[in-house]
Each structure stands twice: as structure tokens, then as C-alpha cells.
N, C-alpha and C positions, 0 to 999 in steps of 0.2 A: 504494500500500500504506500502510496507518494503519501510526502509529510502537505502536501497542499494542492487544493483544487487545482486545476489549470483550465481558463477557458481561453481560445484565441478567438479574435471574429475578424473576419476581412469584410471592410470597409471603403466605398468610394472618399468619403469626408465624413468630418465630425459631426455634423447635422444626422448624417444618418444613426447616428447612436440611438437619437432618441426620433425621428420623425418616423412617422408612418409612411412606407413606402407605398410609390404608385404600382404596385407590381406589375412588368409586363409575362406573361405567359411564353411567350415569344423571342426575350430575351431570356438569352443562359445565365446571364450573371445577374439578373433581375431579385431585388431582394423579397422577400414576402411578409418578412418581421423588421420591426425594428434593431437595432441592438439590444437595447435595456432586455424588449420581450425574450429577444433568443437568449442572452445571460440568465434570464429570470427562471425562466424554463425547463433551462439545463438545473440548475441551482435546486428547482422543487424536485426535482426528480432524486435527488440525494441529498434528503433531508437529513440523513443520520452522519453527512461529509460537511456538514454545517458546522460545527466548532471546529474544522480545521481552515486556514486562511486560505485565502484566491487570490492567483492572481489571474490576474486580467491580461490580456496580451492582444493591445488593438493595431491589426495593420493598417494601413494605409497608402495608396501611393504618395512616394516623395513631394511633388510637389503638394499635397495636403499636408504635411506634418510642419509642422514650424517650431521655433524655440516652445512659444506659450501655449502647445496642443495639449502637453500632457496636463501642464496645473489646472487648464482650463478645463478641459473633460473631467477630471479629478471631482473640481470644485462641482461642475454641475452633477457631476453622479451624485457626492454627497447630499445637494440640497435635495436631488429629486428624490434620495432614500430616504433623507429624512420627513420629505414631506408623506412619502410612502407608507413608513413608520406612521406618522400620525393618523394619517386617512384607516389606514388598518386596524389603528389601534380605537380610535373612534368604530366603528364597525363592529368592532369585542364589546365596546363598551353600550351602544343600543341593542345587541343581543341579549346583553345583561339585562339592561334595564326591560325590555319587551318581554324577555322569558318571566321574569320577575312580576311584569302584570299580567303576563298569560296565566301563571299559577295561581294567582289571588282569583280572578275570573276562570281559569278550574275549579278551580277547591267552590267556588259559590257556586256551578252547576253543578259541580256531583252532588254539593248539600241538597241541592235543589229537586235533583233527578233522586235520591235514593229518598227522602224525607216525600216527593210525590209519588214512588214507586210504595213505601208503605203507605200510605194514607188511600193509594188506589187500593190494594191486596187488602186492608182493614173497610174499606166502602164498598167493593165486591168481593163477599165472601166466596163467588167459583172462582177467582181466580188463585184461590190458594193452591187449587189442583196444579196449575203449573208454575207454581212458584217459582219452582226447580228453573225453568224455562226463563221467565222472567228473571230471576238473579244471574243469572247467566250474561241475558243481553244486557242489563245494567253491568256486569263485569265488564264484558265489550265495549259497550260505550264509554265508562271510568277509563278506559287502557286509552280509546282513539281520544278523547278531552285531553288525557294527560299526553298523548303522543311527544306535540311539537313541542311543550315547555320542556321537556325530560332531555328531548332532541340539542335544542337549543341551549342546554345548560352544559352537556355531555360533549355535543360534537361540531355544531354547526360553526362556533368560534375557531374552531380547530383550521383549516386553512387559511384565516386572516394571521393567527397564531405563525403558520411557516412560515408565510410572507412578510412577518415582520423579522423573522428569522433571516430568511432568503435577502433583507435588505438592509439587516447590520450587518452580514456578513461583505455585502459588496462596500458599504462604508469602510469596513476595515482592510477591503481588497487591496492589491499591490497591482496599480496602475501602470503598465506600460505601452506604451505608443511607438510604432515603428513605422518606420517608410520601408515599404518593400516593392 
């Protein structure tokens, strides 16, 4: 195992890092992703290569690289991961809070549904015969009410969580710019 990621990407110009390309079909060298996207991509895909460092190794032709390519790509990776970071981490944070009101708005329909589930079974006495039936589908239903807050507490945050991973790891990245 290398002691650190390695990603290269070949690059007409520095714009391309981050701009959405116009992809032509038709062109071979026509890009389809950004940069950031293809680093980002590569990066989720080996989530568990995440605590070791990256470097970055961006080609470019000669005439695109200049003295000020590297600090400049540098500085915008960082601002854009940082802002990444935030957007993401905002993201974790209304799943919180929405799971959080989904459960309170659970918990009031199950009260709601098992408290009018006995008061039906104690108002019609045939339905005692399928009790059995009846507590059941109220089982089912308590499971799908509780579904998405259980979801949302457990998992859903969970790839905002890599992404914020996948984008301190490129802050911490070892930047290199080359003219090839």
C-alpha cells in the first residue's frame, strides 16, 4: 500500500479544474467532468484511503502553467473545500433538525393511531375477533411512520459525512502543477 493517494488529471487550463465542460462526443480529448468532480469521485470511492494524504498532480500544457498557477489553484481548491465543508455540513445539520421533528410528529400519530385503534376494538366488540389482524397492521404502520426519522438519524447524513471527509482531505492535498 502507497503511504498517499495519488491523483493526476490532465488539463487544457486552470478554469477547467472547476468549470463544467461543454463536452463534445466527437472530440477524443473532450472532457465530460470537471476537475474538482473527477478528484471528488475518485476520493468517495476510497473512503477508508481518506486519513492518508493526496497528492494532486495537475498537468497542463506549458504555455498554461505560469509562476502563480500552483498558489492560485491551491488557494481556490481550498476556498471551494471549504465552502464544500460548510454546504455539507449544513445538510447534516437540517437532517438533524427535520429527523428531530419527524419523530415528535411520529410518536403523536402512533399515540394517535394505537389510542384510536383501542377505543375502535373497545366500540366494536366483533372486532376483537381479529384483533390479532388489527395489531399487526398497526405494527406495520408504527414501522413505515417510524421508517424515514430512524433512516435519517442512522444513515441519510452519512454521505454528506464523506464529502466533508473527501474535502478536508483535498485541503490538506499536496498540490502540484506541471506543464507537460
Amino acid at each position: 500500500m502507497s503511504e498517499q493517494n495519488e491523483i493526476t488529471l490532465k488539463l487544457n487550463n486552470m478554469e477547467q479544474f472547476f468549470a463544467e465542460p461543454a463536452a463534445d462526443p466527437f472530440d477524443p480529448d473532450s472532457r465530460y467532468w470537471s476537475g474538482i468532480d473527477e478528484v471528488t469521485h475518485y476520493l468517495r470511492l476510497i473512503p477508508h484511503e481518506l486519513k492518508k494524504p493526496t497528492r494532486l498532480r495537475v498537468q497542463m500544457p506549458p504555455t498554461a502553467v505560469t509562476a502563480d498557477t500552483q498558489p492560485t489553484l491551491k488557494a481556490a481548491l481550498d476556498r471551494y473545500c471549504a465552502a464544500q465543508i460548510i454546504e455539507n455540513q449544513q445538510v447534516i445539520n437540517e437532517l438533524r433538525v427535520g429527523s428531530y421533528r419527524e419523530t415528535i410528529s411520529a410518536i403523536v400519530i402512533v399515540v394517535v393511531l394505537i389510542l384510536f385503534t383501542i377505543l375502535l376494538v373497545n366500540v366494536i366488540p366483533e372486532l376483537e375477533q381479529v384483533s390479532g389482524a388489527l395489531a399487526g397492521f398497526v405494527g406495520i404502520a408504527v414501522w413505515v411512520i417510524f421508517w424515514d426519522p430512524i433512516y435519517n438519524y442512522v444513515y441519510a447524513w452519512r454521505p454528506n459525512r464523506l464529502d466533508i471527509k473527501v474535502y478536508e482531505n483535498l485541503q490538506k492535498a499536496e498540490l502540484m502543477v506541471e506543464g507537460s
